[in-house]
C-alpha positions as CSV (number, residue, x, y, z in Angstrom):
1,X,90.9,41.9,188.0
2,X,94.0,44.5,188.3
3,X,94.3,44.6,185.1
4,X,90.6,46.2,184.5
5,X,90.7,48.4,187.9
6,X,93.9,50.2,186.8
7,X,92.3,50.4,183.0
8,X,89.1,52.1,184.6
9,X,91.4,54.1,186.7
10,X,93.5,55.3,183.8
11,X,90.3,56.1,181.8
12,X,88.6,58.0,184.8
13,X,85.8,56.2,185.2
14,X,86.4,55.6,189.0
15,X,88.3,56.8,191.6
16,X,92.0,55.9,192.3
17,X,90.6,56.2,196.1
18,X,88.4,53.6,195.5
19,X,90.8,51.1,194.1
20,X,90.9,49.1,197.8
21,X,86.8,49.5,198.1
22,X,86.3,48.1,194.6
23,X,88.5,45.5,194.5
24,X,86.8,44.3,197.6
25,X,83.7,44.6,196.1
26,X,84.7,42.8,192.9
27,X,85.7,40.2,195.1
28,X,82.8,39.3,196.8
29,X,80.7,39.4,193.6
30,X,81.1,36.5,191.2
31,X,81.1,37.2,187.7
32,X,81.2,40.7,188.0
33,X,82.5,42.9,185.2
34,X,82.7,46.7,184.5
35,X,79.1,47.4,184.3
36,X,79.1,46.4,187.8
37,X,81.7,49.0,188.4
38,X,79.9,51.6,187.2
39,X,76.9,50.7,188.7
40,X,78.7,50.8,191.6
41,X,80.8,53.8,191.0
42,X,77.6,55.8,190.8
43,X,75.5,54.7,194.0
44,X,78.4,55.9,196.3
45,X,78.5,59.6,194.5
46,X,75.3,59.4,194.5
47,X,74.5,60.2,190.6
48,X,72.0,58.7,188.5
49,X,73.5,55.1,186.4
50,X,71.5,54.3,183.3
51,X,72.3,52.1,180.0
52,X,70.8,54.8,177.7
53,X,67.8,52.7,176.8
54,X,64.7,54.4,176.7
55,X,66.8,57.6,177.2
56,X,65.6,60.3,174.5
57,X,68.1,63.1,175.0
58,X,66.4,66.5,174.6
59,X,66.8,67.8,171.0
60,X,66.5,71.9,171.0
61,X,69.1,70.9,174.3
62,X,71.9,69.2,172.4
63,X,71.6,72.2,169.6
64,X,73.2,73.9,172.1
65,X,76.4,72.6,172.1
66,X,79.1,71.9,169.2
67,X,78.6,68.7,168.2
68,X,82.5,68.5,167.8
69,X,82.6,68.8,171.9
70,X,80.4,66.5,172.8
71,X,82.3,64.2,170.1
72,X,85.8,64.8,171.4
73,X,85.0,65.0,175.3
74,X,82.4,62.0,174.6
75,X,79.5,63.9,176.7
76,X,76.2,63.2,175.9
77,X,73.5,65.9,177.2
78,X,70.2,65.0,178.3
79,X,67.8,66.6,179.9
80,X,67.2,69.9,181.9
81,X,66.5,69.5,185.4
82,X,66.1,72.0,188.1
83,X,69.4,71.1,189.5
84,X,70.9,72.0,185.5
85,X,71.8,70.1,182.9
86,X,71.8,66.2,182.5
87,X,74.8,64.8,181.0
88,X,75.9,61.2,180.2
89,X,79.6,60.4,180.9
90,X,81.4,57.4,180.8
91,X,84.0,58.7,183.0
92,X,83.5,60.5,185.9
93,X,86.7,61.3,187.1
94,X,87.4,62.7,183.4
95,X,86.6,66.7,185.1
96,X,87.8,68.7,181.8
97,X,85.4,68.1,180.0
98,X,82.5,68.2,182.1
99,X,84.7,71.9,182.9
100,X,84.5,72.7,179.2
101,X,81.2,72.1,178.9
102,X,79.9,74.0,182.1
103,X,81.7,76.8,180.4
104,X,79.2,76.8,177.3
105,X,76.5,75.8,178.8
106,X,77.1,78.6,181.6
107,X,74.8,76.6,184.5
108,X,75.2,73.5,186.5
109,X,76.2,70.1,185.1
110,X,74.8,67.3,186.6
111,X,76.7,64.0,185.3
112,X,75.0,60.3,184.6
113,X,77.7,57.3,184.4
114,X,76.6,55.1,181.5
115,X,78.6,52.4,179.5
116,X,81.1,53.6,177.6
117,X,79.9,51.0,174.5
118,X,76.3,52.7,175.0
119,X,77.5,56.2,175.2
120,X,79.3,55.9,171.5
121,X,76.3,54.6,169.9
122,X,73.8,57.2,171.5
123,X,76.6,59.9,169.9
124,X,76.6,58.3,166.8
125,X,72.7,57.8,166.5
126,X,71.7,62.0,168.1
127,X,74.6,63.6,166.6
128,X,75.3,61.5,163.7
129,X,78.4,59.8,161.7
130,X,80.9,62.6,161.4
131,X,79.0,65.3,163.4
132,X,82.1,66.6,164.7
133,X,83.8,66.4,161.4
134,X,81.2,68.4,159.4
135,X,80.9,70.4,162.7
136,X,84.0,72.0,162.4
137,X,83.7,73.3,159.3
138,X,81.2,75.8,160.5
139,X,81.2,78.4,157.7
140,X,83.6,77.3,155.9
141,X,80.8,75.7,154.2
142,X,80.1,77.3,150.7
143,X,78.3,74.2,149.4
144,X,75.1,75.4,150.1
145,X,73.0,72.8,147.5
146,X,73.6,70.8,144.5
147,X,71.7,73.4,142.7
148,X,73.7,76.4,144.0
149,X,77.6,75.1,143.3
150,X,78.4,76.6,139.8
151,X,81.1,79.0,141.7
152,X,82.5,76.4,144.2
153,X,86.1,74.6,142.7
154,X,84.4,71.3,143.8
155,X,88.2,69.6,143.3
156,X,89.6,71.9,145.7
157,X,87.1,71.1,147.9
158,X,86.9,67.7,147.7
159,X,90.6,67.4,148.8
160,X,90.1,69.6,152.1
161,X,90.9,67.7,155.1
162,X,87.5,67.7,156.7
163,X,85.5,66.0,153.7
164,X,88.4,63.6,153.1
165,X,88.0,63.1,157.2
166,X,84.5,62.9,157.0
167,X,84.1,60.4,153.6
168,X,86.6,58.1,155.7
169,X,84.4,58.5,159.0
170,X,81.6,56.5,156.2
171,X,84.0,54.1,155.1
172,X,85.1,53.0,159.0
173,X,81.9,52.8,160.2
174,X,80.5,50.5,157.3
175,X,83.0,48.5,157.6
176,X,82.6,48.0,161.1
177,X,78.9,47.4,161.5
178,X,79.8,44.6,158.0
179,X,77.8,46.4,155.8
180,X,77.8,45.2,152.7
181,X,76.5,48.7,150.5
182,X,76.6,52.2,151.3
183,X,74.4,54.5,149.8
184,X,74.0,57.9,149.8
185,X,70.8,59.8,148.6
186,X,70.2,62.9,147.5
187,X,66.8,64.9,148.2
188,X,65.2,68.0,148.2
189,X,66.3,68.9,152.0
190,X,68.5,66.0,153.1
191,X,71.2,63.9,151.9
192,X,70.6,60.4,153.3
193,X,73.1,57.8,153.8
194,X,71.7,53.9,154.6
195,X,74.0,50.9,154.9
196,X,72.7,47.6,153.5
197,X,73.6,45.1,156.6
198,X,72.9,41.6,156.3
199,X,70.6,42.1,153.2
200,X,68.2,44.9,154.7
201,X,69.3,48.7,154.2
202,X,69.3,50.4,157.6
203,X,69.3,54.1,158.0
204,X,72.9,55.8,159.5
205,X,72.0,58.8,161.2
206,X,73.8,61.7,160.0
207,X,74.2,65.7,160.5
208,X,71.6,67.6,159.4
209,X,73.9,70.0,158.0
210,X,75.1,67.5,155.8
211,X,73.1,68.5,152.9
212,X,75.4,71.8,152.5
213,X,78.0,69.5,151.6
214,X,76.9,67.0,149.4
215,X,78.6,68.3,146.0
216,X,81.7,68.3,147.5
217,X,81.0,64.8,149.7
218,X,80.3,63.2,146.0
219,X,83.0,65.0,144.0
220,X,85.2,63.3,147.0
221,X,84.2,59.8,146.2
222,X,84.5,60.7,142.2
223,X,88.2,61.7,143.2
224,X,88.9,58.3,144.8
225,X,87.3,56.1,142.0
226,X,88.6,58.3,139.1
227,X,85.8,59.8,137.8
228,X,85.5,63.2,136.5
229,X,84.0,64.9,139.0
230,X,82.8,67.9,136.2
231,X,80.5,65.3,134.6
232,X,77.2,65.8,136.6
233,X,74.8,64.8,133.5
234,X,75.7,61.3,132.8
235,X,76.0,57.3,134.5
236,X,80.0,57.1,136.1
237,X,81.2,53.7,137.6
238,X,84.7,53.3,139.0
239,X,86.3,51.3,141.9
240,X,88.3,52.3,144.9
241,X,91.2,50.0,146.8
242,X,90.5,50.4,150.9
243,X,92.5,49.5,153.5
244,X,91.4,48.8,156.8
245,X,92.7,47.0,160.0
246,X,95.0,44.9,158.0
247,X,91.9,44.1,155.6
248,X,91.7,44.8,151.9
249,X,88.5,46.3,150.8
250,X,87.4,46.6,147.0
251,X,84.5,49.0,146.3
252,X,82.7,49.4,143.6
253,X,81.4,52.9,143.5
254,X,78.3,54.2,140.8
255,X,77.3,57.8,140.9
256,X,74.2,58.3,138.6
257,X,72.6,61.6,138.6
258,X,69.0,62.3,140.6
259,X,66.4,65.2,140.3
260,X,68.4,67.1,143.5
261,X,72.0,65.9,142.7
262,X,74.3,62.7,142.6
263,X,73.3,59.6,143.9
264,X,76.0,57.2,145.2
265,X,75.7,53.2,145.6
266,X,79.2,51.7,146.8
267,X,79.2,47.9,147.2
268,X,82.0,46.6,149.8
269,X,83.7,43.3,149.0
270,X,86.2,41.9,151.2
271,X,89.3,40.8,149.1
272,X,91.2,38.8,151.6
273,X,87.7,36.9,152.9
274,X,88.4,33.1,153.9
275,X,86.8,30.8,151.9
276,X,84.7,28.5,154.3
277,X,84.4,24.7,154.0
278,X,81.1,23.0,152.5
279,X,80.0,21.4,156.0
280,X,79.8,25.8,157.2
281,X,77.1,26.3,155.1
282,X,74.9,24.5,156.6
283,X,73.0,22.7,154.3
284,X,70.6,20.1,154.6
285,X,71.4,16.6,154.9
286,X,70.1,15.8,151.6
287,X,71.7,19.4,149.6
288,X,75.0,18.7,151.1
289,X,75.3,15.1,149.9
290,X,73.7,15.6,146.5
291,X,75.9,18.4,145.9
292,X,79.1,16.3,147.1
293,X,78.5,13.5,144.5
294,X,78.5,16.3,141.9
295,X,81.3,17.7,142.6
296,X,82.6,14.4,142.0
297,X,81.9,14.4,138.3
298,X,84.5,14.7,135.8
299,X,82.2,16.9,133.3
300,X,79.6,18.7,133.4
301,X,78.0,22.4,134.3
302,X,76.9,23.3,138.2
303,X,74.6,26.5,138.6
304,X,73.7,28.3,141.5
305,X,71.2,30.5,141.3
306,X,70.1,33.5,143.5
307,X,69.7,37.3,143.0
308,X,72.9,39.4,143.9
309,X,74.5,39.3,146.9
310,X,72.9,36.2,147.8
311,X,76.2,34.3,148.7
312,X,76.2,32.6,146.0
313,X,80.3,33.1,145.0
314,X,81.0,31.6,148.8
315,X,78.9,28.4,148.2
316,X,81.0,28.3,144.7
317,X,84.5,28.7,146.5
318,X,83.4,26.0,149.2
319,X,82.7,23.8,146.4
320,X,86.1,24.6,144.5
321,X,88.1,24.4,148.0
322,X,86.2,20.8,148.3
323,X,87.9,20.1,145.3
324,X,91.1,22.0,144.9
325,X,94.3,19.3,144.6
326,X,97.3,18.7,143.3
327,X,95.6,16.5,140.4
328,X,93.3,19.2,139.0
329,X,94.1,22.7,137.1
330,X,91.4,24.8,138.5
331,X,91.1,28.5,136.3
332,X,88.3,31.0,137.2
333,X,87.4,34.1,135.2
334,X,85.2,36.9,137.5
335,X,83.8,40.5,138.0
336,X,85.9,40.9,140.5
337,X,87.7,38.5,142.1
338,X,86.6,38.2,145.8
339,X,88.6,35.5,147.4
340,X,92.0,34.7,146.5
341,X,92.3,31.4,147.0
342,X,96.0,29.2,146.9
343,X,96.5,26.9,143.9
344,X,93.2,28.1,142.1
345,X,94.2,30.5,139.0
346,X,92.5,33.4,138.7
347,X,91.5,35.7,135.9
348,X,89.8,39.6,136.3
349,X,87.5,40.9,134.0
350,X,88.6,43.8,132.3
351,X,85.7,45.8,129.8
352,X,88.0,48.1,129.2
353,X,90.4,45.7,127.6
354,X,87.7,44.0,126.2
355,X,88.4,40.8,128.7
356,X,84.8,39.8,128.5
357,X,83.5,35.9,130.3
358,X,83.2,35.3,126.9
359,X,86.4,35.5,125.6
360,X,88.1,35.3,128.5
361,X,86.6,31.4,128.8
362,X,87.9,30.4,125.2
363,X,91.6,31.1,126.0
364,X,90.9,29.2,129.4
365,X,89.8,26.2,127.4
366,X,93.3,26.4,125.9
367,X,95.1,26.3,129.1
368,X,94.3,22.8,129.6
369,X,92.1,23.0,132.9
370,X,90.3,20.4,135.2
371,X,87.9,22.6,136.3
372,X,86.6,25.9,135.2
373,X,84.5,28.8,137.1
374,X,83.0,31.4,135.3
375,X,81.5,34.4,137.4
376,X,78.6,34.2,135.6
377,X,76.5,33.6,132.3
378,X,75.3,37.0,131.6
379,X,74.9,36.3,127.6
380,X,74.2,33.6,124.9
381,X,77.5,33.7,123.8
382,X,79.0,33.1,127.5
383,X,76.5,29.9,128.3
384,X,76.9,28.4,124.6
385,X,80.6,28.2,125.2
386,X,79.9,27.5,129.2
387,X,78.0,24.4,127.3
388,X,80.6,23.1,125.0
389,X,83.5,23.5,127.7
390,X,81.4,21.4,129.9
391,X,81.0,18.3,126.3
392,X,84.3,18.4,125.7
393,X,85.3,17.3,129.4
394,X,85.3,20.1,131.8
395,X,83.9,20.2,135.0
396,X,82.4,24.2,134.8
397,X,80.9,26.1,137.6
398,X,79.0,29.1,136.8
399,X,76.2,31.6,138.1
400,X,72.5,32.7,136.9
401,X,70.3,35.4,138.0
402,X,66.9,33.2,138.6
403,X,64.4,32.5,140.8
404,X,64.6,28.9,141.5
405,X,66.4,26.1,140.3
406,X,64.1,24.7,137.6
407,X,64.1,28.0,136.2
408,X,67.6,28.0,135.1
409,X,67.1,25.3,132.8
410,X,64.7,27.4,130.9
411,X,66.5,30.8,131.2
412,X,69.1,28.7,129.3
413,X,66.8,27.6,126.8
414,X,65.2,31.4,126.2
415,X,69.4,32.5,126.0
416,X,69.1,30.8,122.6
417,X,71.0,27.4,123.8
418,X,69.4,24.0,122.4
419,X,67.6,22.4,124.7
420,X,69.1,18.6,123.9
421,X,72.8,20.9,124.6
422,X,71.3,21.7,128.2
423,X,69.5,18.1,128.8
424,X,73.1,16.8,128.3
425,X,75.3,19.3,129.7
426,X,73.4,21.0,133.2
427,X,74.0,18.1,136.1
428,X,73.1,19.9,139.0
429,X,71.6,23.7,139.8
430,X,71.8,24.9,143.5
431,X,69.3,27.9,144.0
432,X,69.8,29.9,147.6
433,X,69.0,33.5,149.9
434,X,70.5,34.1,152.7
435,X,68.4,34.4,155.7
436,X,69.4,36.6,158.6
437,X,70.1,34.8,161.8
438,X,68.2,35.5,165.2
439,X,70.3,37.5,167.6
440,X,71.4,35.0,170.3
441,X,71.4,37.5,173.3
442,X,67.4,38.5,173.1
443,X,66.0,36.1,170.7
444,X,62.3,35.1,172.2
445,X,59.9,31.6,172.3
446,X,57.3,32.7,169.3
447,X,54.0,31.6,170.1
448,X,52.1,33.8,167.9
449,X,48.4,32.1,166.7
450,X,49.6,33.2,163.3
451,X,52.7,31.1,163.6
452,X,50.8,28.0,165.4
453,X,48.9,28.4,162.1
454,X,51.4,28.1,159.7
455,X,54.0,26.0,161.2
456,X,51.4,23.8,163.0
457,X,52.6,22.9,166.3
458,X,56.3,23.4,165.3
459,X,58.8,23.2,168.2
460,X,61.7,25.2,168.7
461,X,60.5,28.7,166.9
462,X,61.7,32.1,167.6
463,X,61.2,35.5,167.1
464,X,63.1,38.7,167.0
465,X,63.2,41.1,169.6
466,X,66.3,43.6,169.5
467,X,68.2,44.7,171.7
468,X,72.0,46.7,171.9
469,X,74.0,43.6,170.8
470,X,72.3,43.7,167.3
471,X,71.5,47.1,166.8
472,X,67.4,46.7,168.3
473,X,67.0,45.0,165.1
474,X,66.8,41.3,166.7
475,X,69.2,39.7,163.9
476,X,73.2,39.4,163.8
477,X,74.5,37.8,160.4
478,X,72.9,35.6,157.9
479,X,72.8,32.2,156.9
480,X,71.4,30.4,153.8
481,X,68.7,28.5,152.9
482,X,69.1,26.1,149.8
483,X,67.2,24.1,146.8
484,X,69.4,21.8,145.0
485,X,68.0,20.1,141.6
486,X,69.7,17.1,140.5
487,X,69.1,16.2,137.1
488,X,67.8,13.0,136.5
489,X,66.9,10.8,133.0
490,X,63.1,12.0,133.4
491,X,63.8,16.1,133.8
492,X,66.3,15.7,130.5
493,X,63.5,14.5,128.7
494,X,61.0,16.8,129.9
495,X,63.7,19.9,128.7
496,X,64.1,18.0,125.3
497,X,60.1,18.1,124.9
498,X,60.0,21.6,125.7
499,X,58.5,21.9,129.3
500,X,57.9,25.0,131.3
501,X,59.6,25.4,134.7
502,X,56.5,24.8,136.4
503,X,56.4,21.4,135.0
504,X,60.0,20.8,135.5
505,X,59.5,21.9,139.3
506,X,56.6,19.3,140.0
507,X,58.4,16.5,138.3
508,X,61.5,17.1,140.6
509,X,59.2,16.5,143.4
510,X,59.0,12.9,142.5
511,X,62.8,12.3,143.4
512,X,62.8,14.7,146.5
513,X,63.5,18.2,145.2
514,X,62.3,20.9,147.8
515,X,61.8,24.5,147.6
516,X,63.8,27.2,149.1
517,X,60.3,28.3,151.4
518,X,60.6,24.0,152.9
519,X,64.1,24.2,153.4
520,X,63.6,27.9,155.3
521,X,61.0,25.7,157.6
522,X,64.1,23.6,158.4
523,X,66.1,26.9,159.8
524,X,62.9,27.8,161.5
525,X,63.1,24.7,163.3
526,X,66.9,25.4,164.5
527,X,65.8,27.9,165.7
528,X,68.0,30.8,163.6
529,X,65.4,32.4,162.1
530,X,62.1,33.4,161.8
531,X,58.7,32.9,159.4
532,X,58.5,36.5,158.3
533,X,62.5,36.2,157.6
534,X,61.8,33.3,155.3
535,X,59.0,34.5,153.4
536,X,60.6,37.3,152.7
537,X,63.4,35.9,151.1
538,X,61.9,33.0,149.4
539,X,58.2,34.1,148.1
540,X,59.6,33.7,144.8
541,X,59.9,30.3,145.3
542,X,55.9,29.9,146.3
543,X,54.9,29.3,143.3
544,X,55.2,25.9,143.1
545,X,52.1,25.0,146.2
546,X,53.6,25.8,149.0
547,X,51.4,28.4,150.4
């Protein structure tokens, strides 16, 4: 309890005169922490506390003021009063900048304690990411459009010290909030930037005067991946290494040209990730033990299915970390490598070498391996040799881009591979989404008629609500949901013959198979997730009767 007094000392959010009348107060009040302080802090001045929800700051009010002081002093105006001017602090005792601030604003300032966690993300969300960056360039600004740049040296501008401040600003605060993408739109009087965050792109408020500098934002980014940043006509993809907090961050940057300028997708994968165990991805009881026997086999091909990012390479590593030993050679060729993973070896792609999955499998076959994971079949000539690897006694692990699990066996089929090679090859296919997880703090009993409806009488069912912990968007991470097809005598037959997936799917019924929408109804009834989650990462998987 010292310890956080002096802190809120230090930090000016209460008076060193009240150290003796807090610390009584904290005393007497079990549990109580430094919202409590404020709250506190604020009745005996006698200024308004509030936790900025609700609060919608006036917005011809904050015009007034350089967004680079508000950033920098971390003020937050308000409203206009008859007294003066509203303005959130998280430090009262902080006078110079409240004293900067009265300056511009030339009237009375009348302050609001708020949380200091609160106060940040109000900033971020009125002003925007790197407000005060792009603030402070103020006329320095000759990127007036995309159409209007032909006498800017974009290069030159690219390396200035506020866009490289402001393009790292982007990088930070994805990173932070674990986003996944970040893209950044151009149109015809805004330059948009959304993060993808646990499979749903959210929008990242940002200056309004970012527009003026989206040339040189872009030719920024092309800088960092090694583009050519004169080359406004065609496709560019590239990759940039990030460091951050210790963490290693590959991204995989593609600028392709719009109607109003460059648009710029980056996807962030996390080199140093841990690879989790089997038992963490929470499978059912039934996934989980089929899958285990399989990974028991000696031979063979294992699938899992999903569209991109989708987890799919964790549930792979899980299975080779299940399996990773002294006794077996483990080699896996990808695009790119996202874990690194102790006693597996590990092979990049590399187009520009012409270190395809393709050929990049048949010298792995001569390296005498155990087991062999390839990133993922993306041609006929990858699965056929995928196929023959797995007949001449390796145990391979691979990836498809399908809807369910029966449908991989007839994507491999339509890839030009025979279909007596697949009935004897293809042991097991995992298909799975990843559904986001129900934010702990203000997840709510759903007892919706709609819900009643279609999960009859289920027990246990939530729904989101939202609230500051996840961003008002009522989820925080993402779990997955799975449908794992075990090939029996009856389903190699029906491939042989020539069946469609449909077929396949209702004959996998008979031994148990379930569809990705039933095993999102067991989630549901963890309580983790919600209906509206499921269906909308599973109505692909519908098809076969479950609506």
């Amino acid at each position: 309890m010292t310890e956080i007094l002096d802190q809120l000392i230090d930090e000016g959010r209460v008076a060193a005169s009240d150290r003796a009348r807090l610390a009584r107060f904290l005393a007497d009040q079990a549990g109580a922490g430094v919202g409590d302080c404020l709250r506190w802090t604020a009745e005996r001045y006698g200024v308004r506390y509030s936790d900025l929800r609700g609060e919608e700051p006036d917005s011809a009010l904050l015009a007034r003021f350089p967004a680079a002081v508000l950033w920098r002093e971390e003020l937050l105006p308000l409203h206009q009063t008859e007294v003066g001017i509203e303005v959130a602090t998280a430090a009262l005792f902080r006078t110079e900048g409240l004293d900067a601030l009265r300056r511009l604003a030339g009237e009375e300032l009348v302050p609001v304690v708020v949380p200091d966690a609160a106060l940040r993300e109000a900033l971020k969300t009125h002003l925007g990411i790197g407000a005060d960056t792009l603030d402070s360039l103020g006329d320095r600004g000759v990127f007036a459009s995309a159409e209007t740049d032909a006498g800017v040296d974009l290069e030159e501008a690219a390396h200035d010290a506020t866009i490289i401040r402001f393009v790292n600003q982007i990088f930070t605060d994805a990173i932070r909030q674990r986003a996944t993408d970040i893209h950044l739109e151009p149109f015809e009087d805004e330059f948009r930037v959304r993060y993808r965050i646990d499979g749903v792109l959210q929008d990242v408020p940002v200056p309004a005067t970012m527009k003026r500098y989206q040339p040189a934002i872009v030719s920024r980014i092309k800088i960092l991946a090694n583009l050519d940043i004169a080359e406004k006509r065609l496709p560019q993809d590239g990759r940039v290494k990030l460091r951050l907090a210790g963490s290693q961050i590959d991204v995989r940057v593609s600028v392709i040209p719009m109607v109003h300028g460059e648009a710029v997708v980056m996807r962030l994968l996390r080199q140093d990730g841990t690879v989790i165990g089997l038992d963490r991805l929470a499978m059912g009881e039934r996934e989980l033990r089929l899958f285990r026997e399989t990974l028991g086999l000696s031979h063979g091909i294992v699938l899992v299915t999903g569209p991109t990012g989708s987890g799919k390479t964790t549930t792979l590593y899980a299975a080779l970390q299940e399996i990773n030993d002294s006794e077996r050679k483990i080699i896996t060729i990808e695009d790119p490598v996202e874990y690194q993973v102790k006693g597996v070896n590990q092979i990049q792609v590399n187009e520009k070498t012409a270190l395809t999955f393709a050929r990049g499998l048949r010298s792995i076959l001569r390296h005498d391996p155990d087991v062999v994971l390839v990133g993922e079949i993306r041609d006929a000539e990858t699965a056929a040799i995928a196929v023959q690897a797995s007949l001449t006694g390796h145990l391979v692990f691979s990836t498809l881009h399908t809807n369910d699990s029966p449908s991989a066996l007839t994507r491999l089929v339509d890839m030009g591979v025979e279909p007596y090679l697949v009935a004897s090859s293809v042991d097991a296919i995992l298909s799975q989404r990843l559904v986001r997880v129900l934010c702990p703090h203000c997840k709510e009993p759903d007892d919706s008629a709609e819900t009643r409806r279609v999960l009859k009488g289920m027990a246990g069912v939530y729904r989101a609500v939202g609230c500051e912990a996840c961003r008002q968007t009522g989820f925080s991470g993402r779990r997955g949901i799975f449908e794992l097809l075990d090939m029996r005598e009856e389903l190699r037959r029906l491939i042989m013959d020539g069946c469609s997936a449909g077929q396949l799917r209702e004959a996998a019924r008979g031994f148990g198979w379930r569809s990705l929408y039933e095993d999102g109804l067991r989630v549901i009834g963890e309580g983790d997730t919600t209906l509206a989650e499921v269906l909308r990462v599973s109505k692909a998987g519908l098809t076969g009767g479950e609506e």
